[in-house]
PDB file with one MODEL, atoms N, CA, C and O in Angstrom:
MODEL        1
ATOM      1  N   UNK A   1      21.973 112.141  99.591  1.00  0.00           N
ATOM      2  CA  UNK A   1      23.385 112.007  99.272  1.00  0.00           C
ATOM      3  C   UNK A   1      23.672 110.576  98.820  1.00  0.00           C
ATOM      4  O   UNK A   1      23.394 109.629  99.556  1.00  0.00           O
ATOM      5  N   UNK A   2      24.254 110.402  97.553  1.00  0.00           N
ATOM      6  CA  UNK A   2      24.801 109.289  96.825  1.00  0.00           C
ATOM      7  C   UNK A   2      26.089 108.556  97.718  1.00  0.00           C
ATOM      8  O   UNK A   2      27.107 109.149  98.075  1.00  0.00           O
ATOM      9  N   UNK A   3      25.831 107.405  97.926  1.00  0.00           N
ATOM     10  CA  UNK A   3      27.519 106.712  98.203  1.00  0.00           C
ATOM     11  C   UNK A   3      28.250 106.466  97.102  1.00  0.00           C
ATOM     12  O   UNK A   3      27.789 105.637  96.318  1.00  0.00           O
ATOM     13  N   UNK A   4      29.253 106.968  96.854  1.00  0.00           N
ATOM     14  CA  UNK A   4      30.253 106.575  95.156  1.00  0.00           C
ATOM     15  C   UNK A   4      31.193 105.870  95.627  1.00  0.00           C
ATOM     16  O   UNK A   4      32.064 105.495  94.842  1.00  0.00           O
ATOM     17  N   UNK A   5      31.267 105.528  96.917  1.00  0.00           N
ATOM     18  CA  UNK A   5      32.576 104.002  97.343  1.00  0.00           C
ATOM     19  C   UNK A   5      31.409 102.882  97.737  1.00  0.00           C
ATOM     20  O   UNK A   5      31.715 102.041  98.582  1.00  0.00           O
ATOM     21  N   UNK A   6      30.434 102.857  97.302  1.00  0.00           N
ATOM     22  CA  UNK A   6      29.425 101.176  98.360  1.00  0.00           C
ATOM     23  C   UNK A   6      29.567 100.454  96.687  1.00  0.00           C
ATOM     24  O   UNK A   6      29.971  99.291  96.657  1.00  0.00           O
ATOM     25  N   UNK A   7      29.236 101.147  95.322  1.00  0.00           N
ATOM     26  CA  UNK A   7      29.606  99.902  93.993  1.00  0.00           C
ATOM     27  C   UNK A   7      30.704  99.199  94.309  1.00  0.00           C
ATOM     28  O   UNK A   7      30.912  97.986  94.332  1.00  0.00           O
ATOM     29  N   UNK A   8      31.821 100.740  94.708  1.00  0.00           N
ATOM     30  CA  UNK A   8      33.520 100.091  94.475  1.00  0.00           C
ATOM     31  C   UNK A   8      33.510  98.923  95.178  1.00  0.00           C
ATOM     32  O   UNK A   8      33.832  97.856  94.656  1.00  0.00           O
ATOM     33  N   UNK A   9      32.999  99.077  96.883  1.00  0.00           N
ATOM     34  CA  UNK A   9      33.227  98.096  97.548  1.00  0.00           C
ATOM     35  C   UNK A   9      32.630  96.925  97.372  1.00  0.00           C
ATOM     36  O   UNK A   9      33.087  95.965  97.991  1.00  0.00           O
ATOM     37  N   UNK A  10      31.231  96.700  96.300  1.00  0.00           N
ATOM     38  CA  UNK A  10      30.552  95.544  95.884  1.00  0.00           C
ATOM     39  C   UNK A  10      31.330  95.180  94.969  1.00  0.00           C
ATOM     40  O   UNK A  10      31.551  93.979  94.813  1.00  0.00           O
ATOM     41  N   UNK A  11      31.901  96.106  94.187  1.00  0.00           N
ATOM     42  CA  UNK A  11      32.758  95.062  93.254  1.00  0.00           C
ATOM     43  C   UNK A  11      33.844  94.443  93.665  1.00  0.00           C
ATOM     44  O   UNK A  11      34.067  93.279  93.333  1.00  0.00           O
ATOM     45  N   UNK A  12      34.866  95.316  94.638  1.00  0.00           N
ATOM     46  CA  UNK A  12      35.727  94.700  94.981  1.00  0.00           C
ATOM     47  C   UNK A  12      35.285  93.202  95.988  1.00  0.00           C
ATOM     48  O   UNK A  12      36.026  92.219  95.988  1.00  0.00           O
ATOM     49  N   UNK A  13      33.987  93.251  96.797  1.00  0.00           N
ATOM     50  CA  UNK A  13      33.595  92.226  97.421  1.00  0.00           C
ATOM     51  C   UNK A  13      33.372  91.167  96.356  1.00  0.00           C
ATOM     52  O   UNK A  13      34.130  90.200  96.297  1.00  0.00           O
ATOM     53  N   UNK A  14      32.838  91.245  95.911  1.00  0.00           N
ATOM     54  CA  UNK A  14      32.848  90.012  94.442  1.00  0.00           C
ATOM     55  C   UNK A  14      34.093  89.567  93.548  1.00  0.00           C
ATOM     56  O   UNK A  14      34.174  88.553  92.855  1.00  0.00           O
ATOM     57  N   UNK A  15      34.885  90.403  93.702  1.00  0.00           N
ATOM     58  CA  UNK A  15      36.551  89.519  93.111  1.00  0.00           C
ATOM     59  C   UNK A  15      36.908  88.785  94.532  1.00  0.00           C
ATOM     60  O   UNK A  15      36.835  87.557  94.483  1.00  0.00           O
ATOM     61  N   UNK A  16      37.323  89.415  95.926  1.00  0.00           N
ATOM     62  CA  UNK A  16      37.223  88.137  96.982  1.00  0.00           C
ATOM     63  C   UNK A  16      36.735  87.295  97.006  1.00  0.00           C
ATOM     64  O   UNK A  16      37.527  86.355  96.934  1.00  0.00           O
ATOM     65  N   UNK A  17      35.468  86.910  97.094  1.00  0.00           N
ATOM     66  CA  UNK A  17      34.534  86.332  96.838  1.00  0.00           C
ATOM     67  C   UNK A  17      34.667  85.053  95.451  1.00  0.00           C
ATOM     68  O   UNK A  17      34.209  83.914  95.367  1.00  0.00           O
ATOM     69  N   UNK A  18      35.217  85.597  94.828  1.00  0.00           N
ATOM     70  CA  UNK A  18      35.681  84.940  93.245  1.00  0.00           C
ATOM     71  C   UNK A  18      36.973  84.122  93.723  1.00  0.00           C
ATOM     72  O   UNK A  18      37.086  82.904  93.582  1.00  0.00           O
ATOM     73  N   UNK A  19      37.787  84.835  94.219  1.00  0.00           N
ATOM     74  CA  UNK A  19      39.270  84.552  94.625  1.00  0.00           C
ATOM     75  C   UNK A  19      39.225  83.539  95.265  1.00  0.00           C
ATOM     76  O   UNK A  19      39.930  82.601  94.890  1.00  0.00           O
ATOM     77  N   UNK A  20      38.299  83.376  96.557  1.00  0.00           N
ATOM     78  CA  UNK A  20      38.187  82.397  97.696  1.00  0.00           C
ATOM     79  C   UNK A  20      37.605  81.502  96.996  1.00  0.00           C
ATOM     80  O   UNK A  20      37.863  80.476  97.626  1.00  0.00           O
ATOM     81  N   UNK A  21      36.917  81.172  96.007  1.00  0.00           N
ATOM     82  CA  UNK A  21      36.985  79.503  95.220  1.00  0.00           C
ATOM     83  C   UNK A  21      38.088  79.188  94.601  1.00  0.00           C
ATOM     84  O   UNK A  21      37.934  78.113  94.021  1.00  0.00           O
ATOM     85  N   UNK A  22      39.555  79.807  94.395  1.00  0.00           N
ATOM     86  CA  UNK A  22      40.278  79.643  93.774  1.00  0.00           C
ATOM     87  C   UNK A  22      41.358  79.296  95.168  1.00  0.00           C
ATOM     88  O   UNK A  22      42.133  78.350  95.311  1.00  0.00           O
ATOM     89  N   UNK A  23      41.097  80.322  95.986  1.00  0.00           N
ATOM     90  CA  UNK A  23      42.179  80.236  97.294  1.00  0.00           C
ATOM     91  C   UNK A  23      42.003  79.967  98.611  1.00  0.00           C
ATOM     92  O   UNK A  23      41.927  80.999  99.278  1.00  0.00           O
ATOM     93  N   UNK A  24      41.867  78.487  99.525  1.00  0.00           N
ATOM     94  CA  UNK A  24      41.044  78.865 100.501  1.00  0.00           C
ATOM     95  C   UNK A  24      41.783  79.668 101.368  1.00  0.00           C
ATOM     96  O   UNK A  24      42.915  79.265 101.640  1.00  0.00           O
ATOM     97  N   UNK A  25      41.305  80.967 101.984  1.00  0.00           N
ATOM     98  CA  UNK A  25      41.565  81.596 103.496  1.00  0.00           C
ATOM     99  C   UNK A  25      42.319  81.327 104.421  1.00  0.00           C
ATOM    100  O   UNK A  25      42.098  82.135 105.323  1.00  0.00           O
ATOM    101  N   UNK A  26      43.319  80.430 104.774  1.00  0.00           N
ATOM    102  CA  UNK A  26      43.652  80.321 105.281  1.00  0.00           C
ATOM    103  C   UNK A  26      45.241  80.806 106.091  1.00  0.00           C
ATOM    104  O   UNK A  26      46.029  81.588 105.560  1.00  0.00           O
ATOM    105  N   UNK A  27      45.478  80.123 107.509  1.00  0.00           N
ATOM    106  CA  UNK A  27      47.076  81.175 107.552  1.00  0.00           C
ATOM    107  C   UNK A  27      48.224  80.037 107.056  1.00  0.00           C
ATOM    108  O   UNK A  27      49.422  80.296 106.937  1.00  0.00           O
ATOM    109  N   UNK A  28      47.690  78.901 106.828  1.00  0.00           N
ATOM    110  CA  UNK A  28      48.751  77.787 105.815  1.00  0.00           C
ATOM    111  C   UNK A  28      48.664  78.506 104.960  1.00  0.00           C
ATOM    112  O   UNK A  28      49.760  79.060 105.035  1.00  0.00           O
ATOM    113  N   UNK A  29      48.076  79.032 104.005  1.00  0.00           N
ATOM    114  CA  UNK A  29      47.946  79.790 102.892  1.00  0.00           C
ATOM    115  C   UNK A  29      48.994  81.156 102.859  1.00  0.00           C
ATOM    116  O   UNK A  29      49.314  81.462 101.710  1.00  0.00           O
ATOM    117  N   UNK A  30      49.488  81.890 103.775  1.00  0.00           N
ATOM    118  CA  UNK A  30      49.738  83.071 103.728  1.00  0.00           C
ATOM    119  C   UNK A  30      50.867  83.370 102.893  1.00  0.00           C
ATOM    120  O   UNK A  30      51.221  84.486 102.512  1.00  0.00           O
ATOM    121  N   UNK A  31      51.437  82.172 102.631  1.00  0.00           N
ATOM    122  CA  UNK A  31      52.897  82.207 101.353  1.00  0.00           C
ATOM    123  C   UNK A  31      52.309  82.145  99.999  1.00  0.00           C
ATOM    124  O   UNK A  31      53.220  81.964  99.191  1.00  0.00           O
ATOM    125  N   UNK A  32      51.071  82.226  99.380  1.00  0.00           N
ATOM    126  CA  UNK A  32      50.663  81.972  98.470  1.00  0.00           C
ATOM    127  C   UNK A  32      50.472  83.374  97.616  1.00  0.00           C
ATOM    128  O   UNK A  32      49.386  83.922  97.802  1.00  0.00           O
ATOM    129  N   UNK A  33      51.439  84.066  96.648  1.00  0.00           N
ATOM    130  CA  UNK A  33      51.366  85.143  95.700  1.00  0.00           C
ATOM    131  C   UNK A  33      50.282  84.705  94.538  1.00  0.00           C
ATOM    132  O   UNK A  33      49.771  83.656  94.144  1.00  0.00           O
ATOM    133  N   UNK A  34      50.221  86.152  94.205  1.00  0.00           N
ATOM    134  CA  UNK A  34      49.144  86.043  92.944  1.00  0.00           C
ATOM    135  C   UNK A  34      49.505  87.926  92.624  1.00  0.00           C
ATOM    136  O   UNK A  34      49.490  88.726  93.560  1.00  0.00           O
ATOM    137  N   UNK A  35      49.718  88.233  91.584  1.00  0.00           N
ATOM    138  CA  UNK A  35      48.965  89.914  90.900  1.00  0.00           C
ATOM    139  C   UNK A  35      47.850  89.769  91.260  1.00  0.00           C
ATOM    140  O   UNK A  35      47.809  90.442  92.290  1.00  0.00           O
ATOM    141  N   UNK A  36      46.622  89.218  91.070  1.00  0.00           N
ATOM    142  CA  UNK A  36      45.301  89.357  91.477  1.00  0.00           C
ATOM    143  C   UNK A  36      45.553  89.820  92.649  1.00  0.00           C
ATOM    144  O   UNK A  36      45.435  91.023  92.884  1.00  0.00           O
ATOM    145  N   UNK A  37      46.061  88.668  93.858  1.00  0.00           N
ATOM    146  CA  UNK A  37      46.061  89.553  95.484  1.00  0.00           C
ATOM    147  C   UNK A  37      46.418  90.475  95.493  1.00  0.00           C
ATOM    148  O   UNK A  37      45.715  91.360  95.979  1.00  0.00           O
ATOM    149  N   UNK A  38      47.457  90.722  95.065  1.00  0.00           N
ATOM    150  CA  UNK A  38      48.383  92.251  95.113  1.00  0.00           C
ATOM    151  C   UNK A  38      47.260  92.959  94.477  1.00  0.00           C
ATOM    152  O   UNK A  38      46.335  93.514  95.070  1.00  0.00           O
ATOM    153  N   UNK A  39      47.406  92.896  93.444  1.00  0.00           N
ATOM    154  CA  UNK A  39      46.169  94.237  93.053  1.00  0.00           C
ATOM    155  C   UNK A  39      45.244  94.370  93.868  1.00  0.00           C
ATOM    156  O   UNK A  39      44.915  95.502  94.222  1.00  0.00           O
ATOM    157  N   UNK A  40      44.542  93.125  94.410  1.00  0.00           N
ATOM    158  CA  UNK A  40      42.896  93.274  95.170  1.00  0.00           C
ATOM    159  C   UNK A  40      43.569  94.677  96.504  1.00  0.00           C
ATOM    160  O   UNK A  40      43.380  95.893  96.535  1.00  0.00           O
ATOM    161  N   UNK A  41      44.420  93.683  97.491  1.00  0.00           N
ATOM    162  CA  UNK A  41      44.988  94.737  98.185  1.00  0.00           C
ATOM    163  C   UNK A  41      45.541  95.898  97.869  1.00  0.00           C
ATOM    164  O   UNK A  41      45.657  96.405  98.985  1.00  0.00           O
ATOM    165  N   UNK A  42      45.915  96.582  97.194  1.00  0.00           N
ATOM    166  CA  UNK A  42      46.564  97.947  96.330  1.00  0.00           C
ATOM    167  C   UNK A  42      44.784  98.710  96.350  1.00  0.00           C
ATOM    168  O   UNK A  42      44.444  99.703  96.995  1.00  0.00           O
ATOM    169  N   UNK A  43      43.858  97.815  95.383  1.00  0.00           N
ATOM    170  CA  UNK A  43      42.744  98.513  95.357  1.00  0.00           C
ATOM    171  C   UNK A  43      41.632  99.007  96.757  1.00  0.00           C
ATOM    172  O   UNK A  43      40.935  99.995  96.990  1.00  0.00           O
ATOM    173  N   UNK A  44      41.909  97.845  97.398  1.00  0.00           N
ATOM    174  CA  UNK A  44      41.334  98.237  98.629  1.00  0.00           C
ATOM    175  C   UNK A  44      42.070  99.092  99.685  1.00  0.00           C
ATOM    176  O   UNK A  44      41.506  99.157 100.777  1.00  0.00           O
ATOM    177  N   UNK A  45      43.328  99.812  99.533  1.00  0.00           N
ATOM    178  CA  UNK A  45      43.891 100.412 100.129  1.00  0.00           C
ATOM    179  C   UNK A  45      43.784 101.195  99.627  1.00  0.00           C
ATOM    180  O   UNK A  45      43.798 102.169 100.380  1.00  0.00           O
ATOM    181  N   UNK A  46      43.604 101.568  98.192  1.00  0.00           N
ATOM    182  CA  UNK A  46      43.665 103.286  98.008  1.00  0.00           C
ATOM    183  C   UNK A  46      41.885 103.731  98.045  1.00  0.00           C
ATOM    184  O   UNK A  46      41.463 104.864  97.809  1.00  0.00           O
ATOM    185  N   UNK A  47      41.190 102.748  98.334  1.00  0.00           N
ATOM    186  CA  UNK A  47      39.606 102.929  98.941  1.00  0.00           C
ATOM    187  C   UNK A  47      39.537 103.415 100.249  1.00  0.00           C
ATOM    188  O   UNK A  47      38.986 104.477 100.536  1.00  0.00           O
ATOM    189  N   UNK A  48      40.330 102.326 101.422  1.00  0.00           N
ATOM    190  CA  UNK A  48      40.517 102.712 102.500  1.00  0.00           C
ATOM    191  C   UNK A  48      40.598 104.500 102.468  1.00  0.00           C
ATOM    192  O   UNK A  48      39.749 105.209 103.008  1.00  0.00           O
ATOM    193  N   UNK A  49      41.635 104.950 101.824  1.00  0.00           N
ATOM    194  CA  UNK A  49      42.582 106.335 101.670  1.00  0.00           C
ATOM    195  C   UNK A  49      41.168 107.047 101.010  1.00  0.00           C
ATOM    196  O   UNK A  49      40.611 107.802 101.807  1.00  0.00           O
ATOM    197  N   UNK A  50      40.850 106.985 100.368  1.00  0.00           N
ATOM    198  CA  UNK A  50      39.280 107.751  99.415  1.00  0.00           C
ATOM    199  C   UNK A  50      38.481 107.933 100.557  1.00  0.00           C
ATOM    200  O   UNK A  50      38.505 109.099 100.952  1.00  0.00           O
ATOM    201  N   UNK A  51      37.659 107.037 101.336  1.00  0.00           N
ATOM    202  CA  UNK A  51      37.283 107.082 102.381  1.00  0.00           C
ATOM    203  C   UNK A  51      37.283 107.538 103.892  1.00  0.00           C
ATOM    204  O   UNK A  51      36.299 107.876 104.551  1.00  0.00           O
ATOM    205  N   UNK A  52      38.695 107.472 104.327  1.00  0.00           N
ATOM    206  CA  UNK A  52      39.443 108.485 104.996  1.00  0.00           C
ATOM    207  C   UNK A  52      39.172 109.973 105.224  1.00  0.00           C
ATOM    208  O   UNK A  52      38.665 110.756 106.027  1.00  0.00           O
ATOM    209  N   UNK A  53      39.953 109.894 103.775  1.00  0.00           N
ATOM    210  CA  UNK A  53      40.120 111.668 103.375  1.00  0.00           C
ATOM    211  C   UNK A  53      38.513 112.581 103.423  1.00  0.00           C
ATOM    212  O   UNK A  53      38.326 113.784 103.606  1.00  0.00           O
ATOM    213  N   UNK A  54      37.558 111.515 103.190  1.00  0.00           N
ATOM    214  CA  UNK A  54      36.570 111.993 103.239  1.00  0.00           C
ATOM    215  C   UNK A  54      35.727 112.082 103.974  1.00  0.00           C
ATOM    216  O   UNK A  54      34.685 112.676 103.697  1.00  0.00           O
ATOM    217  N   UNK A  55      35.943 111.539 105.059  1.00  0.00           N
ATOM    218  CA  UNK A  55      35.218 111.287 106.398  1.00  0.00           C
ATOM    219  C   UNK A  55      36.060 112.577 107.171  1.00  0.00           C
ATOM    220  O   UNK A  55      35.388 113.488 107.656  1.00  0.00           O
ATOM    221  N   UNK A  56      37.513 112.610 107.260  1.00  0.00           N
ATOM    222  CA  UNK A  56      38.036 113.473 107.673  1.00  0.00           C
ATOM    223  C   UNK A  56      37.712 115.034 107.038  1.00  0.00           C
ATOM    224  O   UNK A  56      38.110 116.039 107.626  1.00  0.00           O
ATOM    225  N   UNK A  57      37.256 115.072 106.286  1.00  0.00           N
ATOM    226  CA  UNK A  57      37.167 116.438 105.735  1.00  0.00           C
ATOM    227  C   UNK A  57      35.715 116.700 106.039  1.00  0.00           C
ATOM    228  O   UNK A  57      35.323 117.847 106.253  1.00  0.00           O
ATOM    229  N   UNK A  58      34.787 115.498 106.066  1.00  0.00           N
ATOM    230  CA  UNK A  58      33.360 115.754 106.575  1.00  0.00           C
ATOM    231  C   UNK A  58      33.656 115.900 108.020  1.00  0.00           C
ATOM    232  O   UNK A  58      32.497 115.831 108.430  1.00  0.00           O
ATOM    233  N   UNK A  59      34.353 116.047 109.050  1.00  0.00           N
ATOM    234  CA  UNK A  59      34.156 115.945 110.559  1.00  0.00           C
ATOM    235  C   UNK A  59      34.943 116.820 110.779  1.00  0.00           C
ATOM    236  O   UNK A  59      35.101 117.012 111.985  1.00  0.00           O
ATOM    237  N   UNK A  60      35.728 117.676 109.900  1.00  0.00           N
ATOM    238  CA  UNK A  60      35.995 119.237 110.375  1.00  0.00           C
ATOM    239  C   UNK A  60      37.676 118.792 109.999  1.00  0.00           C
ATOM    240  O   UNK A  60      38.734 119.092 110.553  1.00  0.00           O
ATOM    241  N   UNK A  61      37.538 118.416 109.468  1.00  0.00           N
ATOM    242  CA  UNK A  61      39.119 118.393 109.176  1.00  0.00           C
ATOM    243  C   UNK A  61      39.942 119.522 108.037  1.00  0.00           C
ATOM    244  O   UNK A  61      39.149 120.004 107.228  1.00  0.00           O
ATOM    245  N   UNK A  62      40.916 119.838 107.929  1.00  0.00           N
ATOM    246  CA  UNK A  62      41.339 121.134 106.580  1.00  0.00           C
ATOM    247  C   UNK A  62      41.480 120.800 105.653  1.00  0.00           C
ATOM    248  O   UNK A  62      42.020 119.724 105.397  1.00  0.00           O
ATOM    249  N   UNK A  63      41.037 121.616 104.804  1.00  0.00           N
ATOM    250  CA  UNK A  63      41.003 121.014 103.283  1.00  0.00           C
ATOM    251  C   UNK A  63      42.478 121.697 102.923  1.00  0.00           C
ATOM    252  O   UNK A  63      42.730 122.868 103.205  1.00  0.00           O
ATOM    253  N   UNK A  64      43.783 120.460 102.004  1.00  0.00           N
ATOM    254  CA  UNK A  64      44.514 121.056 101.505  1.00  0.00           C
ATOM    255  C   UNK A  64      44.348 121.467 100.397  1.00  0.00           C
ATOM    256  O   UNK A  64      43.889 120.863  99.427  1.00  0.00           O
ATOM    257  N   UNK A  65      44.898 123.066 100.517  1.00  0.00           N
ATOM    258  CA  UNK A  65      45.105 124.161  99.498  1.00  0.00           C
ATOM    259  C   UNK A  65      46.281 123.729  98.570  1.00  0.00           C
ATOM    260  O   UNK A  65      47.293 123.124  98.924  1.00  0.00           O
ATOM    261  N   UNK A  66      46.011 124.083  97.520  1.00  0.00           N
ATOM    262  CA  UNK A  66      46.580 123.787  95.801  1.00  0.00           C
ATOM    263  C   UNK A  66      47.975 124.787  95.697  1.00  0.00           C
ATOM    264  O   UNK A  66      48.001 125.954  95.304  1.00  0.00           O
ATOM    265  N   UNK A  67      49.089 123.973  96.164  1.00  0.00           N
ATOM    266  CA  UNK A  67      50.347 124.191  96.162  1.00  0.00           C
ATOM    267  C   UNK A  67      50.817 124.016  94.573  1.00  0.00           C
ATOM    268  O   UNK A  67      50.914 122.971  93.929  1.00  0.00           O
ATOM    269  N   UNK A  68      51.139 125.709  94.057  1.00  0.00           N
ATOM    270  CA  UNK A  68      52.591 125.203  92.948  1.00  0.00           C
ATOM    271  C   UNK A  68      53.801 124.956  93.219  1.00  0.00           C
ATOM    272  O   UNK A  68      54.582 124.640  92.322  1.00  0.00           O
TER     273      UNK A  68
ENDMDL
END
């Protein structure tokens, strides 16, 4: 069995990774906006959700049925 979220998460690890020479980490830092952050977080949350759904549906969870 293939992992199709471990690229996503290497790529997304390498824009952090990119980011943190631009931004250091810190919680002085936490007022500091960017679209890049926002997006990074947006992308890693709808991974989180991909991941989820799929762990839950592998451990016996119900698959939703296709509502018109």
């Amino acid at each position: 069995m293939s992992n199709l979220y471990w690229p996503i998460y290497k790529n997304l690890e390498k824009e952090v990774i990119r980011l943190s020479d631009l931004v250091h980490f810190d919680d002085k830092q936490m007022s500091v906006y960017s679209v890049k952050i926002s997006e990074l977080l947006i992308r890693c949350s709808v991974e989180i959700e991909s991941i989820s759904k799929d762990l839950y549906i592998a451990n016996g969870g119900s698959v939703p049925s296709d509502r018109d």
